[in-house]
Kinemage of the C-alpha trace (Angstrom):
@kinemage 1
@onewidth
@group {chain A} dominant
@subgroup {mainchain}
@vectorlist {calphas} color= white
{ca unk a 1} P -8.168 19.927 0.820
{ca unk a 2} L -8.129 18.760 4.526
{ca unk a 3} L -7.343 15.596 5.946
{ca unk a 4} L -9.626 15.389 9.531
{ca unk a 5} L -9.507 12.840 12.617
{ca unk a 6} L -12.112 10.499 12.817
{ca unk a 7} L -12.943 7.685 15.078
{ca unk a 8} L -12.911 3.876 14.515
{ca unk a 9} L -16.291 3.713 14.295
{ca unk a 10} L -16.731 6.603 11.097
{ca unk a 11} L -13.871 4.692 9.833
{ca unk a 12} L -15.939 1.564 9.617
{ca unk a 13} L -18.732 3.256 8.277
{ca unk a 14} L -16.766 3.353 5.051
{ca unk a 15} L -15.946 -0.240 4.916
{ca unk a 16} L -12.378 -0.872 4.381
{ca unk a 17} L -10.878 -4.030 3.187
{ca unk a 18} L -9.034 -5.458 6.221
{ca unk a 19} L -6.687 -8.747 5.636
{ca unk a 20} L -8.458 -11.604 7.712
{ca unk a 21} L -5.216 -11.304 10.324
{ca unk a 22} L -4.622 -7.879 10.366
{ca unk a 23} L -6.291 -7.359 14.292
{ca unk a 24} L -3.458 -9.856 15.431
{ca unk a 25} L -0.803 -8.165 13.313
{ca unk a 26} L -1.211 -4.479 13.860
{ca unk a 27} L -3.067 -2.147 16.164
{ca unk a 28} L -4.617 0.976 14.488
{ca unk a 29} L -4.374 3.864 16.808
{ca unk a 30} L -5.956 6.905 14.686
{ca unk a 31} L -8.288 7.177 11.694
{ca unk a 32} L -8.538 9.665 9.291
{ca unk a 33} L -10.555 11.135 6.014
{ca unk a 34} L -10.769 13.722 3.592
{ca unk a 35} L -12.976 16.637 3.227
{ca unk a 36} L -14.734 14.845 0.352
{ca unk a 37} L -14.738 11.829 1.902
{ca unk a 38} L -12.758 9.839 -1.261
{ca unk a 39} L -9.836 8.834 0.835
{ca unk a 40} L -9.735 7.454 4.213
{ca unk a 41} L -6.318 6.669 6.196
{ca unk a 42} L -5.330 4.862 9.732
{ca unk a 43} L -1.862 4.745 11.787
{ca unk a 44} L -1.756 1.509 13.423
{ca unk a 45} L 1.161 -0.385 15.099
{ca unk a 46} L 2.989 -3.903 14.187
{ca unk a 47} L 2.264 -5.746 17.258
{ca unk a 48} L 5.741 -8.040 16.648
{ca unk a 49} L 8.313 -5.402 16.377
{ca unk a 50} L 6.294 -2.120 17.712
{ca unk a 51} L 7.261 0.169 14.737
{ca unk a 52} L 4.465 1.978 13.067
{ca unk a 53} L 2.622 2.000 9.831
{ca unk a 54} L 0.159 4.135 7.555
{ca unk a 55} L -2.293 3.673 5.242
{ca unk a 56} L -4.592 5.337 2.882
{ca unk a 57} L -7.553 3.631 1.516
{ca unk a 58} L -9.507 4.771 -1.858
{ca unk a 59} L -12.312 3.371 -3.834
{ca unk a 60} L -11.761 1.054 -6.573
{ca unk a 61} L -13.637 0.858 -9.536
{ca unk a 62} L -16.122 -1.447 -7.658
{ca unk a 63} L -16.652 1.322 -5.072
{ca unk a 64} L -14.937 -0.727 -2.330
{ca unk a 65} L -12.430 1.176 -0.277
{ca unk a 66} L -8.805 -0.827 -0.714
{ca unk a 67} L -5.349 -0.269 -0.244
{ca unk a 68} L -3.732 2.309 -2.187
{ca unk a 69} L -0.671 3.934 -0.359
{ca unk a 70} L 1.214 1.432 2.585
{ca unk a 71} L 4.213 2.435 4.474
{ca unk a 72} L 5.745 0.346 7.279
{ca unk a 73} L 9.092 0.635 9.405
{ca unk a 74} L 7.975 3.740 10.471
{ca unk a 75} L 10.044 4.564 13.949
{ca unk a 76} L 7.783 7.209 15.735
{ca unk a 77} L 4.164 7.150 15.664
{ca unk a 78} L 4.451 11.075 14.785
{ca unk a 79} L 6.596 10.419 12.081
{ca unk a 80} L 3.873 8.511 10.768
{ca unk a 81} L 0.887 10.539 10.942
{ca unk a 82} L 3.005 12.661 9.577
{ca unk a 83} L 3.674 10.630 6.624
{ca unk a 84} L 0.186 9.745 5.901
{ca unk a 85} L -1.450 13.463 6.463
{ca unk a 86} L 1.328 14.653 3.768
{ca unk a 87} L 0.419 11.847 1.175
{ca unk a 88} L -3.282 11.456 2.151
{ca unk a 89} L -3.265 15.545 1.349
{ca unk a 90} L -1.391 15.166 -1.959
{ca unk a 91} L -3.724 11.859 -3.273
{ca unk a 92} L -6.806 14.615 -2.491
{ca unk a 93} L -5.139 17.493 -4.410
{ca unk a 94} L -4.820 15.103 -7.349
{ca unk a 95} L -8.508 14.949 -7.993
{ca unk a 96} L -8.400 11.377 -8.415
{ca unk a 97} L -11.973 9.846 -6.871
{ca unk a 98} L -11.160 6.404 -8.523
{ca unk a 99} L -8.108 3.667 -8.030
{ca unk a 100} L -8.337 0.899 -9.942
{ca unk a 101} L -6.675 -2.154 -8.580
């Protein structure tokens, strides 16, 4: 399965749960999906202490996309991406299309 770039705007399409602070807190820098388009993921940076973060969103059993892989205190925004391609690939290998919260 591959993980692809996308911009902000295909991102959106999907219609990810965002906190109600979370334009003040971080800045997301890339966006990303899978070839089946079940799991979508950003990079973004904390604007307070400028270390990096990932995320993967999934569907829940309501068919919203939500959280369902966060890691922060990242150093390098490579190290990152790097981060969230690896899990983002291994959540798609699973087979999983559903994550309940």
């Amino acid at each position: 399965m591959g993980i692809v770039p996308i911009s902000r705007h295909e991102f959106d399409r999907f219609k990810p749960s965002r906190g109600p602070m979370s334009d003040v807190m971080v800045k997301e820098m890339e966006w990303y999906k899978d070839e089946t388009e079940t799991i979508i993921g950003l990079v973004a940076q904390d604007n307070t202490d400028k270390d990096w973060l990932c995320v993967i969103l999934g569907p829940d059993q309501n068919d919203r996309m939500r959280g369902i892989f966060v890691e922060s205190n990242i150093e390098l925004q490579d190290e990152a991406r790097e981060l969230l391609l690896d899990r983002m690939k291994e959540i798609s290998r699973s087979g999983q299309t559903v994550f309940p919260q």
